[in-house]
Each structure stands twice: as C-alpha cells, then as structure tokens.
C-alpha positions in Angstrom: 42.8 7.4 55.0 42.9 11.1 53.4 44.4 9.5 50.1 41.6 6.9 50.1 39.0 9.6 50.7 40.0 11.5 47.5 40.4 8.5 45.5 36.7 8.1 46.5 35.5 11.8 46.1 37.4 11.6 42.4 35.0 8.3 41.1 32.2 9.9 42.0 33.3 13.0 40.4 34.0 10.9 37.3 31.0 9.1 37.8 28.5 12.1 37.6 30.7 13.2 34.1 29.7 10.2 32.8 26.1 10.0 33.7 25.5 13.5 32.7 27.6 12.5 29.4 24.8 10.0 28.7 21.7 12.2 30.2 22.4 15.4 28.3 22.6 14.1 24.8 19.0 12.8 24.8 17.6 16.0 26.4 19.3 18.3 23.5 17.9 15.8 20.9 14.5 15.7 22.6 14.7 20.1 22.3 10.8 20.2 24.2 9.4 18.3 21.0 6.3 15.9 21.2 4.9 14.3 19.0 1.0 12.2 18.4 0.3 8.7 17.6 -2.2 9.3 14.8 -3.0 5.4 14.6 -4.8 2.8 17.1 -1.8 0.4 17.2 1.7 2.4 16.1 4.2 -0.3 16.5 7.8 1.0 18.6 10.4 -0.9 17.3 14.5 -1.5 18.6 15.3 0.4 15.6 14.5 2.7 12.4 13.2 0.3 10.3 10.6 -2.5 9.8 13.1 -5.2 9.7 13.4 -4.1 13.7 11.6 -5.7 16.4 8.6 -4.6 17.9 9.3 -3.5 21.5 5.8 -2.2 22.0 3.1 -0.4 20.9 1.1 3.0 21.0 -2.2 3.6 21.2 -3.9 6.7 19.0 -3.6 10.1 20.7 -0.6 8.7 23.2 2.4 11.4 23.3 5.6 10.8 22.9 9.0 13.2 23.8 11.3 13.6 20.0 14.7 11.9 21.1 16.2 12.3 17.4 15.0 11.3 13.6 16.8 9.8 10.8 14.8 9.6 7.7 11.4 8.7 8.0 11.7 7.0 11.7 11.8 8.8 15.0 13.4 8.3 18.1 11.4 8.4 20.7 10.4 8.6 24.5 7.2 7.9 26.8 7.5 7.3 30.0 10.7 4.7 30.6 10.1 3.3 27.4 12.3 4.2 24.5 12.4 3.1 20.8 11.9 3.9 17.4 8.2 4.8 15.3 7.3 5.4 11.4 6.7 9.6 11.2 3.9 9.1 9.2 1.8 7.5 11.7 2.5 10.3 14.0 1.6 14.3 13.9 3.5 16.9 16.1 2.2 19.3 18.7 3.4 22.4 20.2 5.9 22.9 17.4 7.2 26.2 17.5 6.4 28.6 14.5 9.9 29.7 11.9 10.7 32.5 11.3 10.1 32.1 7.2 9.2 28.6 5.6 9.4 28.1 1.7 6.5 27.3 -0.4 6.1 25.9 -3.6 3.6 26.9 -6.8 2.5 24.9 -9.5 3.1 26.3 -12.7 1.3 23.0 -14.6 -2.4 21.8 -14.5 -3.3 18.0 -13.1 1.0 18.3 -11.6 1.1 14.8 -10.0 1.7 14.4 -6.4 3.5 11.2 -5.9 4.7 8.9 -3.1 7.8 8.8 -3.7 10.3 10.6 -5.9 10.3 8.2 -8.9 7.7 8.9 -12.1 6.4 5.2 -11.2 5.5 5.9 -7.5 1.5 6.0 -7.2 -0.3 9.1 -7.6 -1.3 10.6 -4.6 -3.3 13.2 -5.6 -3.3 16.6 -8.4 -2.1 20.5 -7.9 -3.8 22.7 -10.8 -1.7 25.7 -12.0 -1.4 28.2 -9.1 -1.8 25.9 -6.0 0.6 25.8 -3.4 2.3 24.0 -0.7 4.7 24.0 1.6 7.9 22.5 1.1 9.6 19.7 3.3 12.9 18.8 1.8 14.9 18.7 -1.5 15.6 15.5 -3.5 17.5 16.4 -6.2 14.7 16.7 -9.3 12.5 16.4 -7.0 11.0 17.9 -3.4 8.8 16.5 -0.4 5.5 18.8 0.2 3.2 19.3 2.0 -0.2 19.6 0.0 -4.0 19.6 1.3 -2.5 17.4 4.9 -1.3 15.3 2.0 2.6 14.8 2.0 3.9 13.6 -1.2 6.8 14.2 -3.8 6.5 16.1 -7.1 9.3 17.1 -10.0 10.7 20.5 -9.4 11.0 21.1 -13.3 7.1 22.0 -13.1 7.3 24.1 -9.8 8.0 27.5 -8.7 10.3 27.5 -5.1 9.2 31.4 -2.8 10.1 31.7 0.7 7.0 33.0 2.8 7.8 35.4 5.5 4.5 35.7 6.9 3.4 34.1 10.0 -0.3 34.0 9.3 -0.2 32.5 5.4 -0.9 29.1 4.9 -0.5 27.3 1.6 -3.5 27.9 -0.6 -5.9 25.5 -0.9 -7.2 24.0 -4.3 -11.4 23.2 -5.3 -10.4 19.5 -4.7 -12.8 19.3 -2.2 -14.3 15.9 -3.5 -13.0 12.0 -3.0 -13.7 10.0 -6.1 -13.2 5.8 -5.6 -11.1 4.6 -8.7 -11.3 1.0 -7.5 -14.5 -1.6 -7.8 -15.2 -1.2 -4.0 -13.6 0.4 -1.0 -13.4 -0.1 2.4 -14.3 3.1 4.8 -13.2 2.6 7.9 -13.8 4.5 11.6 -10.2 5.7 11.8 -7.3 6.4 9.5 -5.9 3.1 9.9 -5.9 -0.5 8.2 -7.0 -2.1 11.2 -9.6 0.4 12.1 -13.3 -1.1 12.5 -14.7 -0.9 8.6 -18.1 1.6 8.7 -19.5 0.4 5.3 -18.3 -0.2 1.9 -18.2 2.3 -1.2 -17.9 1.9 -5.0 -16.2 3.0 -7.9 -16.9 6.0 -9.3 -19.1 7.3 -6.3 -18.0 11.0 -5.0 -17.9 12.3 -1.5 -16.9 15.5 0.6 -13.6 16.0 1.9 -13.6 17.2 5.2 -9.7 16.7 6.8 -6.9 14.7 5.3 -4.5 13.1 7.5 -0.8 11.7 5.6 -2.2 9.4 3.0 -5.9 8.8 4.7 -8.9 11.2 3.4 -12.1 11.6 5.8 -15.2 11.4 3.6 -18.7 12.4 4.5 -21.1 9.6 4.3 -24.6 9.6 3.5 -26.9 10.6 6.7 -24.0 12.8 7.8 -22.1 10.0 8.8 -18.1 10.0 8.3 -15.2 7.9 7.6 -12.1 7.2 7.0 -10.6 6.0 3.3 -6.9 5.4 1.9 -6.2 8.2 -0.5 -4.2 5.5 -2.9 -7.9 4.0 -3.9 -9.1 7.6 -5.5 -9.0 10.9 -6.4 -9.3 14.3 -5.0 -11.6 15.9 -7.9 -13.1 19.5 -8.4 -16.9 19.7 -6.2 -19.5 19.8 -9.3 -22.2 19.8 -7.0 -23.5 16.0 -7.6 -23.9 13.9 -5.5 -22.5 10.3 -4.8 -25.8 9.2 -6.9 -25.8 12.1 -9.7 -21.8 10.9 -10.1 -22.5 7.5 -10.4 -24.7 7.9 -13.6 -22.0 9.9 -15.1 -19.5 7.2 -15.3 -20.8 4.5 -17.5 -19.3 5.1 -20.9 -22.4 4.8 -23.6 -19.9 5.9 -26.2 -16.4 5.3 -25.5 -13.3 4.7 -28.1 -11.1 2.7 -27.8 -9.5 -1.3 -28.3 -9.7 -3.9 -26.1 -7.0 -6.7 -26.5 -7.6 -10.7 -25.8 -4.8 -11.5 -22.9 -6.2 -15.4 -23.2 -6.5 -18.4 -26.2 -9.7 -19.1 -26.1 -11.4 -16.6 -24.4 -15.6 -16.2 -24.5 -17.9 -13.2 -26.0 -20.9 -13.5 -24.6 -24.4 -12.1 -26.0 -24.6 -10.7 -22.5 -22.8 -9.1 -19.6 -22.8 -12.1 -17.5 -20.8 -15.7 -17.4 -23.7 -17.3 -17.4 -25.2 -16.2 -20.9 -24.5 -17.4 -24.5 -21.4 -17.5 -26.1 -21.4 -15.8 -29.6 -18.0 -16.0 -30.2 -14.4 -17.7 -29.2 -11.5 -15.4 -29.6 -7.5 -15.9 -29.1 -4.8 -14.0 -27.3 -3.9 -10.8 -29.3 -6.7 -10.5 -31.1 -8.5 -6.3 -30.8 -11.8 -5.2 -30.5 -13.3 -1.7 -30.5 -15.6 -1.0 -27.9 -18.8 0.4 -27.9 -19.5 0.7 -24.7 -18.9 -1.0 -20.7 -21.0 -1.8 -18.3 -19.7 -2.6 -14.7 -16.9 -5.1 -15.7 -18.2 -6.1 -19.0 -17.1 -4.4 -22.7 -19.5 -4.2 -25.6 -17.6 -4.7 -28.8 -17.6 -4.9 -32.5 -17.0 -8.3 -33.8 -15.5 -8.9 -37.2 -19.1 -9.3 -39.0 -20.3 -6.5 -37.5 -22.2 -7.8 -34.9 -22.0 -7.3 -31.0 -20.8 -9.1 -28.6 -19.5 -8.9 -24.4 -16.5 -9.7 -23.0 -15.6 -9.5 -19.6 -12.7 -6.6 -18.5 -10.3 -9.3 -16.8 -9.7 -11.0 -19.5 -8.8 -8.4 -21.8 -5.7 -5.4 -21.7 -6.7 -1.7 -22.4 -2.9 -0.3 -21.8 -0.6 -0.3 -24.0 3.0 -2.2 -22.6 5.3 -0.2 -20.7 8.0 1.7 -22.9 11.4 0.0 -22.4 12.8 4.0 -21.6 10.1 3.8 -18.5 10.8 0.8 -16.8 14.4 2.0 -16.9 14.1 4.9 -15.5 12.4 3.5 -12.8 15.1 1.4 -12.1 17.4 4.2 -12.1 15.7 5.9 -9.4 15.5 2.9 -7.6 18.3 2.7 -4.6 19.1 -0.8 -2.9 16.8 -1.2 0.5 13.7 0.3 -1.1 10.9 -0.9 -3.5 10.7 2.9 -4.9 9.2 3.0 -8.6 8.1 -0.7 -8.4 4.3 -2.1 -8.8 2.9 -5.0 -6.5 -0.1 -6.8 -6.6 -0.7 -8.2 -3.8 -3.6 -11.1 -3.7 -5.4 -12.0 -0.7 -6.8 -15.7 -1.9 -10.7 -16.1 -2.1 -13.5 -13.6 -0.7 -17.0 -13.9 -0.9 -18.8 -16.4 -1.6 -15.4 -18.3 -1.9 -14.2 -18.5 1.7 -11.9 -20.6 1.0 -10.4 -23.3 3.6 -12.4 -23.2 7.1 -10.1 -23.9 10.0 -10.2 -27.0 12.7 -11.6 -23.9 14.6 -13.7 -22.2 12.4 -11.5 -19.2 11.0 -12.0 -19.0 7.4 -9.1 -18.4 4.9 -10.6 -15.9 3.4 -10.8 -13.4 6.5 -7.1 -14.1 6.7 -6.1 -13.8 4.0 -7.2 -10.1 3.9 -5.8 -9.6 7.1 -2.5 -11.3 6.2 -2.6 -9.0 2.4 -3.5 -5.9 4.2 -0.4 -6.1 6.9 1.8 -6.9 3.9 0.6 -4.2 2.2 1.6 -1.6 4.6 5.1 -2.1 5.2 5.7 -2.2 0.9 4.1 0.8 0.5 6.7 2.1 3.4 9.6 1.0 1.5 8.2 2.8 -1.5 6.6 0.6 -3.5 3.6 0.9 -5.6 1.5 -1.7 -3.6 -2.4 -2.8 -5.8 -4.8 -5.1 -4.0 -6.9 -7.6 -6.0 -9.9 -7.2 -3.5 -9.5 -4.8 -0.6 -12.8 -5.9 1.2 -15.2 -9.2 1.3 -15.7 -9.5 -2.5 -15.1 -12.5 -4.9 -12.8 -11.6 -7.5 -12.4 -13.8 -10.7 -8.7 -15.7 -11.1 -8.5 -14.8 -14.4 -9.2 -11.0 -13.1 -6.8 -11.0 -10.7 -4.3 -11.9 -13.0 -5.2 -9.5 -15.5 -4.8 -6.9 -13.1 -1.0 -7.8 -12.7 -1.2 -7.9 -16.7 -2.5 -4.5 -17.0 0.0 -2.8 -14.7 2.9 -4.2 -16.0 3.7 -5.0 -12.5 6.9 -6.4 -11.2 5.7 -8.9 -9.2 2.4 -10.9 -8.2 2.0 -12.2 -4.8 -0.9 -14.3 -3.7 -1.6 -14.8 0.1 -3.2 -17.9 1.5 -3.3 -20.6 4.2 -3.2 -24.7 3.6 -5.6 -27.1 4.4 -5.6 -30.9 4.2 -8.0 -34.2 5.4 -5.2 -35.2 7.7 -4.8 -32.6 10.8 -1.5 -33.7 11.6 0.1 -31.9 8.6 1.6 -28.7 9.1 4.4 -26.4 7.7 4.1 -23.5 4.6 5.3 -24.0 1.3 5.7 -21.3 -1.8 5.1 -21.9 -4.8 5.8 -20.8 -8.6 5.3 -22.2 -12.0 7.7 -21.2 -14.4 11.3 -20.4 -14.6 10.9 -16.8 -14.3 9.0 -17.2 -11.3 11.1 -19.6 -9.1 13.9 -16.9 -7.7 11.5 -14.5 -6.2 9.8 -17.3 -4.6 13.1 -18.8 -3.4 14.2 -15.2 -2.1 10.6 -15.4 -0.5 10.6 -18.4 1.2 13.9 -18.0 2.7 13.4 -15.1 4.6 9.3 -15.8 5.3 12.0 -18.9 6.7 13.9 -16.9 9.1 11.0 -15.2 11.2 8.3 -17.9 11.7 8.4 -21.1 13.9 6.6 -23.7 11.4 7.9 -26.6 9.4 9.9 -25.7 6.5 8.1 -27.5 3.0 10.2 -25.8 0.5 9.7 -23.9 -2.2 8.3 -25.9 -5.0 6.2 -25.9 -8.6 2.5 -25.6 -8.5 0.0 -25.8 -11.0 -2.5 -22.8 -9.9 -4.1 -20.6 -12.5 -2.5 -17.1 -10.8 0.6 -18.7 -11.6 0.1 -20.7 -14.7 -1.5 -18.1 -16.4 0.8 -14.7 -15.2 3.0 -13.2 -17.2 4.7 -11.4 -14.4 7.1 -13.0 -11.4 4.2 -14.8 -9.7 4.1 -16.9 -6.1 1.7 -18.4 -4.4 2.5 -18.5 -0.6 0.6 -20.9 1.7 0.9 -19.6 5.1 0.8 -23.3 7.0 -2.7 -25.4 7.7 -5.8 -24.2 9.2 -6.5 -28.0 9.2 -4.0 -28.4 12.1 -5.8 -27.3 15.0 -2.5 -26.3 16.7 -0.9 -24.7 13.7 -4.4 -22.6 14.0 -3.9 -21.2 17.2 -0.6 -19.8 16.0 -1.3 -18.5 12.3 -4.8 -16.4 13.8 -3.0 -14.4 16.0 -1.6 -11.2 15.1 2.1 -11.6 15.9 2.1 -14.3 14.0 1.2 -12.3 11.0 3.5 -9.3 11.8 6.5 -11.8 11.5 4.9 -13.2 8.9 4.4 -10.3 6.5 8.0 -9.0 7.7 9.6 -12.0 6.1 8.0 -11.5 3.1 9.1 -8.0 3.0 12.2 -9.0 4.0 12.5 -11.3 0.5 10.9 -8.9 -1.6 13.3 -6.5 -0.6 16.2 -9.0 -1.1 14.9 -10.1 -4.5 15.2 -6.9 -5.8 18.0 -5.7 -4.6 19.9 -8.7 -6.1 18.1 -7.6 -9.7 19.6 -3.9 -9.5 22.9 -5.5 -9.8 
C-alpha cells in the first residue's frame, strides 16, 4: 500500500513538472506586454502568415497579452483564445521606456522612405536633410524606422546612426504637415482600415492637413472640420504652403509643361478636343512622339507634325521611359523566395461606374465585388512586399485601354484583373482564368491552381481569352472570373466575405508561387 502511495505521490509530482514546463514558457514570452488591435476586423490566424487559417478575429481597440513574435507576426493571447496577428494592424501599450534608443538623421533632401528594403518598394513618404527617426532594426544596406507614425525602410548610405540617451526626446518632426492625392480619386474612409465605412471621395492633386498617422494610414482634415482616414500609398506628405485644397488644385494643371508623349497603340485618335466624343484630327501608330503643350485632366495637348494641335487622351500614351535592364535586376536581387519585395502589381477590379458590370440572380452587381474582391487582394500583396497599383480604388469607370496603360507605364510585373461570370443559363457555375498569349499562360496556370486549392466551386480550367486587358498588355496579364452571379446558389457563396478571404488567399498563394519559380 505504502509503495503504491509513493508511486502515486511521484506522478503527480511529475505531473505538476510538466504542466508548469508548459505554463511558464508562455508567461516569460508574454513579459506584462499588451498590445491594440488598431483595425475593425484584425484577422487571428493558426500561424505567422497569411497562408494560415483564420481562427478568429478582433475587433478595433480589443487587447491582447504578447506570447512571442517572429518577424512581422505576433503571438498572441485574449482570453482562452490563442493565435497569431499581422504587427502592423496592432499598436502597443504600456511599453516600458529604454534606457537609450538609437535615432537616425538624414543627411539627403527628398531621402525616400520605402516599404520595404528594395529601391523598387513604393514610396512611403520623404525625410529632408536634418529630420530624424527612430530606428527599428538593421537590414544590411538598409534599416526599419520609425518616421512621422510612419514605419518604413530607407538606405543607410544617406543616413547618419546616434544613440539618444534622453528620456524626454522624441524624433524631430519635419514641415510635412500636408497629404497631397497622387491618384485620379481616393477613397477617405472613417477608420484606418480597407473595410472601414468610406466618408467621401477626394481627387488628385487636392491638399489636406495631417493630423495623426497611424502605420501606413494618414488622418486628413476634411472640409467643415470633418476627418478621415486615407492610405498613405495614394499621396504624399508635402511642405504646408498655406493653400487650401482649392488654392492647390489650380496649381496643378500644367499650361506649359515639356515633355514627349509616346503612342503605346496602332491606330490611336487625336482629337480636336479633350473628350472621346469630339473630332478626330488625326490617326497616329504605336511609337510614334509628341511634345506636349499642355494637359488637362486626362487629356495631352500636342504638337502635331504640321504644326497644328491636337488631344490625346493619357491612357493611350507612355510618359516613362522603360525600366533600365540594371533596375529590374536589382530588384530581383533583393528579392528572397516567399515575398513579392521589389515587384509592381496592378491589380484590376473589372467595371465601375456607369459599367456595373454583371447583376446577380440576387441583385449584387459585379462591379461592387469586384472592388471588394481587388481590395482584399490588395492587402495581403502589399504584406508580402509587393508594390500593389489599383486601376480604380472607388466607384469610377476607368477606360480598358487606361487600365492597361497603367500596367504599361509601370513596367509592372504582372496585371491581374478581378471579376465574376455571368451567363443566360443559371445552372452554370464554376471560375475559369484566363490569358492570351504565351507569356501570359504560366502565371495564370500558377493562379488557377492554387485559387484551386481553397475554394469549393467547379474547376473550368485555365484557358485563352480574347479580352482587350489581355490582348492588348504587354505585361503577364490574367483575367480571373471568380464563378457566376447568374447561378443563384453560386451567389449566396461568392457575396460573402469568407468566401473572398479564401479567395484572394489562393491568388496570393499563386502569385507567390509564380514568382518564386522565376527567381530560379
């Protein structure tokens, strides 16, 4: 009995080892840090990565115990739930002050804050000469800041590295106090986040106040003291001038700019006017140059041969010069398997204004999804460190020939155009991806064999199609149709919002996978 008794004692002893063996790691990883949810819906996945599955999700504000980080992802805790979230949807609280933390000082005007270390990451915003910031990590020729509430990478050949001792300095902050929209229009939106409800729409050219920056979101103040929300990729931090949105806007038209516009298309039309619908003067062919005289919206006035004037409209002409070959190969050098870093992307959400597209057996028009669909996409490329462009951002029609141009213009490494099928016959169902030339057929194989693996519709291959943002791109271009509104069942599944997560993740997924196979 005695013998049994201690056999007894001894598990238990054992078994108390080994619970506290499992208990005590966590609480030394955890070390009292918490950390915010700084977006309405932060996804908590099984793992660091998007490729993980979502185990559930956050709301903005909720709090969350630090179990441990590895790269960008953090392990973390609230309530019995455990899982892993992206760091830069979240901000940290109570964090303890160090003793000394470095900072870094520009020794260059306009030094390029990028997001991520690779010359052809996008720009995030500027540092003039003298600026600082505080310094988050080392990679290699280049170091992670902190600039403005704006985290970002920049080269350290154009920096100066100081260790700050003092408690009370913070980093010192620039005259960029202004948010300038470099794209046609923009979306502001009621919270720093994608799916935030949109408070109106702003256009290119147009400056606003900065009043708090939060990762790569700016809040803007909006006429009749209203505020918003706006993604810091879309514009530029600028120097206050004391204009207003108004004032600013008259500045930008160019009455006397210099420079050549070339033809991208055979064929193309100069019109007497800056509209489609007025008189065409003349009919020019791919490569042929212009000098302009002076835009209006998206229009060029230019010289013709004769000496007479003529417009022609910006999407169907290039202003930048190609890509040197020493560029794009740098790029790929920096460029480590698992990550998009130094690649461009358009992404193309199909239709938009008055084009919505397919309507759905229930009403849901393609157009609204396809946003929706583009936006989610979007996100996690950016993540992996891609350069990610949207044709159209917000509810506007956007030309094909635009769109493609816009691919054109960039150099970009791939196009991908978002939409959803429709037919007469509602029993048809399944998505397809298409390409039209030779070049274009192995991304859109990669594509459609992951976009495969994570949705639950019929498989119809991945096949040629005749479409103009395919026929007439330059760049790797597919089309993806995202299954048939026209099926009122299929359209129950492809309007809900898992359905899109998975959706966009298998996309990723083959993006990821194409391009790994080309840095072979």
């Amino acid at each position: 009995m005695r013998k049994f008794q201690l056999r007894q004692n001894a598990q238990i002893f054992i078994g108390l080892i080994l619970l506290l063996s499992l208990i005590l790691p966590s609480l030394t990883h955890a070390n009292g840090e918490n950390i915010q949810s700084t977006v309405s819906n932060l996804h908590m996945r099984s793992g660091p990565g998007l490729a993980y599955p979502i185990i559930g999700s956050l709301k903005m504000g909720d709090q969350m115990s630090v179990l441990k980080k590895q790269g960008e992802w953090t392990k973390v805790r609230r309530g019995s739930a455990e899982g892993w979230v992206a760091s830069w949807y979240t901000k940290q609280l109570g964090q303890k002050a160090r003793q000394s933390e470095q900072l870094i000082v520009s020794k260059v005007d306009r030094l390029n804050v990028r997001s991520q270390a690779s010359v052809g990451a996008a720009v995030l915003t500027q540092m003039s000469a003298g600026d600082q910031a505080k310094l988050i990590a080392n990679h290699g020729k280049w170091v992670e800041i902190s600039y403005n509430q704006i985290k970002g990478y920049v080269a350290k050949e154009y920096i100066t590295i100081q260790t700050n001792k003092t408690q009370t300095t913070t980093p010192k902050v620039n005259n960029s106090n202004q948010f300038e929209v470099s794209v046609n229009s923009l979306n502001v939106r009621s919270k720093p986040d994608l799916t935030a409800k949109k408070v109106m729409i702003v256009k290119k050219g147009e400056r606003f106040k900065v009043l708090e920056k939060q990762h790569n979101w700016v809040k803007i103040e909006l006429p009749g003291k209203k505020t918003g929300w706006v993604y810091s990729f879309y514009g530029t931090l600028v120097a206050s001038n004391g204009n207003t949105p108004e004032k600013s806007q008259e500045k930008q038209p160019k009455n006397s700019i210099s420079k050549k516009v070339s033809i991208v298309y055979n064929g193309t039309n100069l019109r007497s006017s800056p509209s489609t619908s007025s008189e065409v003067v003349y009919r020019a062919n791919a490569g042929e140059s212009f000098e302009t005289i002076a835009q209006s919206g998206d229009w060029y006035q230019v010289k013709l041969p004769k000496g007479s004037k003529a417009f022609v409209a910006s999407w169907v002409v290039s202003t930048n010069a190609p890509k040197k070959e020493t560029e794009k190969q740098q790029s790929k050098v920096n460029r480590k398997k698992g990550t998009l870093n130094g690649l461009t992307l358009v992404i193309d959400p199909g239709h938009g204004g008055n084009d919505s597209g397919t309507t759905g057996a229930r009403g849901t028009h393609e157009k609204g999804i396809t946003l929706r669909t583009a936006e989610s996409l979007a996100s996690k490329l950016r993540s992996a460190g891609a350069n990610v462009v949207m044709t159209r951002d917000s509810d506007v029609y956007v030309d094909l020939r635009k769109r493609v141009s816009i691919g054109h213009q960039l150099a970009a490494d791939a196009f991908i155009s978002v939409h959803y099928d429709a037919t007469d016959s509602s029993s048809i169902n399944g998505f397809t991806t298409y390409y039209m030339h030779g070049y274009q057929k192995e991304l859109a194989k990669s594509v459609h064999r992951s976009l495969g693996e994570k949705i639950n519709l019929r498989d119809r291959g991945a096949q040629p199609g005749n479409y103009l943002v395919l026929r007439e791109n330059r760049q790797k271009a597919i089309l993806i149709e995202l299954g048939f509104l026209s099926n009122p069942s299929e359209e129950r599944t492809l309007t809900t919002e898992k359905f899109r997560e998975q959706a966009t993740l298998g996309i990723y997924n083959g993006v990821v996978n194409f391009f790994d196979t080309q840095a072979n």
